[in-house]
Structures are given as C-alpha cells and as structure tokens.
N, C-alpha and C positions, 0 to 999 in steps of 0.2 A: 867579506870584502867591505870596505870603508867606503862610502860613496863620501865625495864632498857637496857643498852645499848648491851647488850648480846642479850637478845630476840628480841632487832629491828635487831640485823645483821643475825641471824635464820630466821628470818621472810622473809628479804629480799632474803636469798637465797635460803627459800624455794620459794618463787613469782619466783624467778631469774628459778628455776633447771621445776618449770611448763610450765612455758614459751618457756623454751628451747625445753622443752618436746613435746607441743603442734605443734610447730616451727617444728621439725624434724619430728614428725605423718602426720603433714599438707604437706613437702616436698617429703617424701616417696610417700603418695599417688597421688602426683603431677607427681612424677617422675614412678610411674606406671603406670600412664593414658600414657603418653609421650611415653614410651615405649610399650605400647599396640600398640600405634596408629602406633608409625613407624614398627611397625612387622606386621600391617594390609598394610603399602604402599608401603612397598618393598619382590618384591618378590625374591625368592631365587637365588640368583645366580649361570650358569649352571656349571661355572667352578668351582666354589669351591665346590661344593654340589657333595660328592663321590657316585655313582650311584650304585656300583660294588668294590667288593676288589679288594686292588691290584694286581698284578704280582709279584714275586720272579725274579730277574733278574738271568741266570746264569755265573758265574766266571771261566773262567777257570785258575785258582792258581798254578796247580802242572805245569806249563811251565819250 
C-alpha cells in the first residue's frame, strides 16, 4: 500500500507521541521506586518533625 506524505508524517508522530508516552510511564515509575526507597533510609528528622502545637507568644501592644 502507498502511503502519501501526510499519512507517513501521522504515522511518525503517532510512533513519536508512544514513545514518549512509554518514556514518561517507564520514568514515573523509576522515579517512584527512588523515592520509596529514600523515605525507607532516612529517618525523620527530630527538629523538623512538629511533636506538639505551638505556643501563642504574648505582646504586650497597649505600652
């Protein structure tokens, strides 16, 4: 079958938009294992991890 030159530039960027496609599934779940694994080797850090609300500090304004 003869394709004319419309349908090979379809063609091609349908190949083009799978690839990408596959490309971006394959890196997401690359980069979900990645991130699994550093949240399995670091543990929480004590300062930044709020234990307890804060305090209200008080002002005294009317001086």
């Amino acid at each position: 079958m003869l394709m004319t030159h419309a349908e090979l530039v379809i063609q091609n960027a349908m190949a083009f938009v799978a690839a990408s496609r596959s490309a971006r599934e394959r890196d997401l779940e690359r980069r979900e294992k990645l991130l699994a694994r550093i949240q399995l080797m670091r543990p929480p850090n004590p300062y930044l991890v709020k234990t307890r609300g804060g305090e209200q500090l008080k002002l005294d304004l009317d001086r």
